[in-house]
C-alpha positions as CSV (number, residue, x, y, z in Angstrom):
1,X,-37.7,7.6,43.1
2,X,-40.0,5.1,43.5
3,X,-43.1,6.1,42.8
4,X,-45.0,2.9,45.2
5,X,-43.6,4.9,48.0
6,X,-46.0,6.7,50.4
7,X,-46.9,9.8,49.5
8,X,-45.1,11.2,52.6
9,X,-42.0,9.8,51.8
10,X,-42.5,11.3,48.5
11,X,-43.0,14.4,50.1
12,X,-40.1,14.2,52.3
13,X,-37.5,13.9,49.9
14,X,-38.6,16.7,47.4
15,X,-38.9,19.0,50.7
16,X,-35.2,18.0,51.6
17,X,-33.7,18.1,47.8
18,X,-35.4,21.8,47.6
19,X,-33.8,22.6,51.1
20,X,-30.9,21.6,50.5
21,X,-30.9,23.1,46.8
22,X,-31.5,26.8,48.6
23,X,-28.6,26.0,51.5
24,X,-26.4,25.0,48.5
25,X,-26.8,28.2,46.5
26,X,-25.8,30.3,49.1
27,X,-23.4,28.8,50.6
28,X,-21.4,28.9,46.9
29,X,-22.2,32.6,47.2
30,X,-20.3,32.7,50.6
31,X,-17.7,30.5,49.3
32,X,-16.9,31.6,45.6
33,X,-17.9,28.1,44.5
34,X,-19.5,29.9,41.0
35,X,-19.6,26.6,38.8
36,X,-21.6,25.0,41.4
37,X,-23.9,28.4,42.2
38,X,-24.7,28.8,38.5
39,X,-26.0,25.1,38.4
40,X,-28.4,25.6,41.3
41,X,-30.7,28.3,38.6
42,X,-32.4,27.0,35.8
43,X,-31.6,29.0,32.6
44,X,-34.7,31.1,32.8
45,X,-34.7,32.1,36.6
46,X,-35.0,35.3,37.7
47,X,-33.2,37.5,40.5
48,X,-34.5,40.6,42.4
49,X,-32.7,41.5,45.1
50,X,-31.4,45.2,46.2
51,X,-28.5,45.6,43.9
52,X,-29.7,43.5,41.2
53,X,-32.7,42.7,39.1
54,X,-32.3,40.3,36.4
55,X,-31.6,36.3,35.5
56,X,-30.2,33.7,37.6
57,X,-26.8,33.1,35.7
58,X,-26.3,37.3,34.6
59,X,-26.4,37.2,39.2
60,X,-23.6,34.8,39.1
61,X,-21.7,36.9,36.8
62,X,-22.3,39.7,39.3
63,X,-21.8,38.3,42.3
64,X,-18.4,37.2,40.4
65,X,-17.5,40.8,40.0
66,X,-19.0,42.0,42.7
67,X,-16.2,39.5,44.7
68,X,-13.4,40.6,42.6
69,X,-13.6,44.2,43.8
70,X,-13.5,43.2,47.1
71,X,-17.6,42.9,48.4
72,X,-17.7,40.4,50.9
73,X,-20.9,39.4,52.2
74,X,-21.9,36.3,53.9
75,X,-24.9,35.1,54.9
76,X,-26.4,34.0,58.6
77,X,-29.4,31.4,57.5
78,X,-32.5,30.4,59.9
79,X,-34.5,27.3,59.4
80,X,-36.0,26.8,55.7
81,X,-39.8,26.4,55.8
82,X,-40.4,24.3,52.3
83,X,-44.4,23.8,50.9
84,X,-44.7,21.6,47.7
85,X,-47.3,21.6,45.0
86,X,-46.5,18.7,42.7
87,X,-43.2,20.0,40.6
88,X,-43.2,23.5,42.0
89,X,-42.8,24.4,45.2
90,X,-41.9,27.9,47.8
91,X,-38.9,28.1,50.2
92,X,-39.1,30.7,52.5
93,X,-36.2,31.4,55.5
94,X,-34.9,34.3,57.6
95,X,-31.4,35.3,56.6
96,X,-28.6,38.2,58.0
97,X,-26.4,39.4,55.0
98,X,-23.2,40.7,56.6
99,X,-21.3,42.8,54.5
100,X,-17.7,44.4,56.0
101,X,-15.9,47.4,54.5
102,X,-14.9,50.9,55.3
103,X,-17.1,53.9,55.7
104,X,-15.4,57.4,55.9
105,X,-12.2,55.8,57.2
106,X,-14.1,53.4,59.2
107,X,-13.6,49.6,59.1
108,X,-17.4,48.8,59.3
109,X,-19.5,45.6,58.8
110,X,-23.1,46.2,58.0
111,X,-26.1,43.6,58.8
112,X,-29.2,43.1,57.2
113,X,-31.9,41.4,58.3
114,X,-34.4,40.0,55.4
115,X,-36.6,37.2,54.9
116,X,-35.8,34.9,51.4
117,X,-38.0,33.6,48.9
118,X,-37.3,30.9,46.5
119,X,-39.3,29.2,44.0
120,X,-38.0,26.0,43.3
121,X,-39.2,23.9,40.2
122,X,-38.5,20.6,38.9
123,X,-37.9,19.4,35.3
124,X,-36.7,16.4,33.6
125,X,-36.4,14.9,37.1
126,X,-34.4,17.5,38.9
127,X,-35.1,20.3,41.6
128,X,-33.3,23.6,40.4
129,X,-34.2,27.2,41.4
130,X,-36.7,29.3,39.2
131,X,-36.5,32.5,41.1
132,X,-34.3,34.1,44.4
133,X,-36.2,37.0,45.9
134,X,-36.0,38.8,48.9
135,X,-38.2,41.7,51.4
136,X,-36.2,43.3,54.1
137,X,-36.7,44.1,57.7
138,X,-34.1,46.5,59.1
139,X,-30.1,47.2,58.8
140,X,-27.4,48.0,61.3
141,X,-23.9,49.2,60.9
142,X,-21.2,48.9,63.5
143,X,-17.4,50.0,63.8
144,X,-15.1,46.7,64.0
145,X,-12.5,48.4,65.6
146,X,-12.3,49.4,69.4
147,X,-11.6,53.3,69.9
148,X,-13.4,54.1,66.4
149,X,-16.4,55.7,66.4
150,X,-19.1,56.4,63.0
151,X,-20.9,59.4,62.6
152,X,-22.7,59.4,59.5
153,X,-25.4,62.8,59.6
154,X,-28.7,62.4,59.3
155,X,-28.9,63.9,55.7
156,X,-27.0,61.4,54.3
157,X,-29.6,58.6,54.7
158,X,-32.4,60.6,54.7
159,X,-33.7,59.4,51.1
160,X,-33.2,55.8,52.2
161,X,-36.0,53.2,53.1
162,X,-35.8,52.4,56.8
163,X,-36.2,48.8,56.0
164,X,-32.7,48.8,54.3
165,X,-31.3,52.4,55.0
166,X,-28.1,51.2,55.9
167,X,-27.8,48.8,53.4
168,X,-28.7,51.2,50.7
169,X,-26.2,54.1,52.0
170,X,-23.3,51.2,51.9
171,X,-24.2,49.7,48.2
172,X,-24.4,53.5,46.9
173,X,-20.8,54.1,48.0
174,X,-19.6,51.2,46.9
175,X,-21.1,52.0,43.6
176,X,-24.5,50.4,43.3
177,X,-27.5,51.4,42.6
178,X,-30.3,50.3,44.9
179,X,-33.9,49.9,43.8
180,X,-36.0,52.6,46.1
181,X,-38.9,50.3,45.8
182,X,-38.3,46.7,46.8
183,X,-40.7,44.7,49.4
184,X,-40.2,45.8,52.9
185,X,-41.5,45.7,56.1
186,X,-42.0,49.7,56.5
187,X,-44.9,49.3,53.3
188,X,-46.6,46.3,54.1
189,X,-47.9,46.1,51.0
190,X,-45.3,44.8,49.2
191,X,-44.5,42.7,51.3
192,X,-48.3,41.0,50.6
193,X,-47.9,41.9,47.0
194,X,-44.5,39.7,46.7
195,X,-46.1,36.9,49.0
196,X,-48.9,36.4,46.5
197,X,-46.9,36.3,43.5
198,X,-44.4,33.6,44.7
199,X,-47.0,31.4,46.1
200,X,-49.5,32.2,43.6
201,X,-47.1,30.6,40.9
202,X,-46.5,27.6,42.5
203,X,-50.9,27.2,43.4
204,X,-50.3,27.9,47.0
205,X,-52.0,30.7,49.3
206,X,-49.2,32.5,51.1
């Protein structure tokens, strides 16, 4: 771009190219669009979200599998709050990740409610997506069928984080293992802890 442009111009366009890089990425993941998912993360990125912890194009690979036995979540997005600092820069929105399947019998769909982060950096010219990381507020699970009714006892959630209880007791049975520890809003303190790690990296205060 050209670089005799105001600043705020500038500005503008790298806040809409990272935007629109994080609305791309998961709107592949709803959409099976892989090719096009995998070219949002640079090589080196890093994932750590409940059911997986590890690189950028290894989540792909997952998330391949994870649709090819029959997972399918989608993903209700709020507004995406960009702040630059030269070639790095923090996206941050609210998201719902609703995830349908059966529960004891039960056709079910499951919604959690989390907040996103996303460092974005850009080499050789290009926005891509150095890290996808999330902290979670609360879950809810619901019948999808009129008449049906769940009844899940108390002791079968009981060694779950009430940030992502729900979450975690669906992800087990389908055969996942979910990290006990992640950022959540029942221990505030990871919450903080992630806050100042993502903008720390790009030389921003949370």
């Amino acid at each position: 771009m050209n670089s005799s442009l105001p600043r705020t111009v500038l500005d503008a366009a790298d806040v809409s190219a990272v935007t629109q890089l994080v609305l791309a990425e998961r709107e592949c993941r709803d959409l099976g669009r892989w090719a096009r998912m995998r070219a949002c993360f640079h090589p080196d990125a890093v994932v750590r979200i409940s059911w997986f912890d590890g690189s950028g194009p290894e989540f792909v690979e997952r998330s391949i599998d994870m649709a090819r036995r029959g997972v399918r979540a989608t993903h209700r997005l709020g507004p995406v709050a960009v702040r630059l600092n030269g070639d790095r820069a923090v996206a941050s929105l609210g998201a719902t990740i609703d995830i349908p399947g059966v529960l004891d019998g039960v056709d079910i769909c499951l919604s959690s409610h989390a907040r996103f982060l996303y460092r974005a950096e850009r080499r050789d010219g290009r926005w891509r997506l150095a890290s996808f990381e999330a902290f979670y507020l609360r879950d809810e699970l619901h019948p999808q069928r009129p008449g049906q009714a769940l009844h899940i006892a108390p002791e079968a959630v009981a060694g779950f984080r009430p940030s992502y209880r729900m979450l975690s007791l669906l992800l087990t049975r389908q055969g996942y293992a979910v990290d006990p520890d992640l950022p959540g809003l029942d221990r505030p303190e990871t919450v903080d802890a992630m806050g100042r790690e993502v903008y720390g990296w790009a030389g921003l205060e949370p």
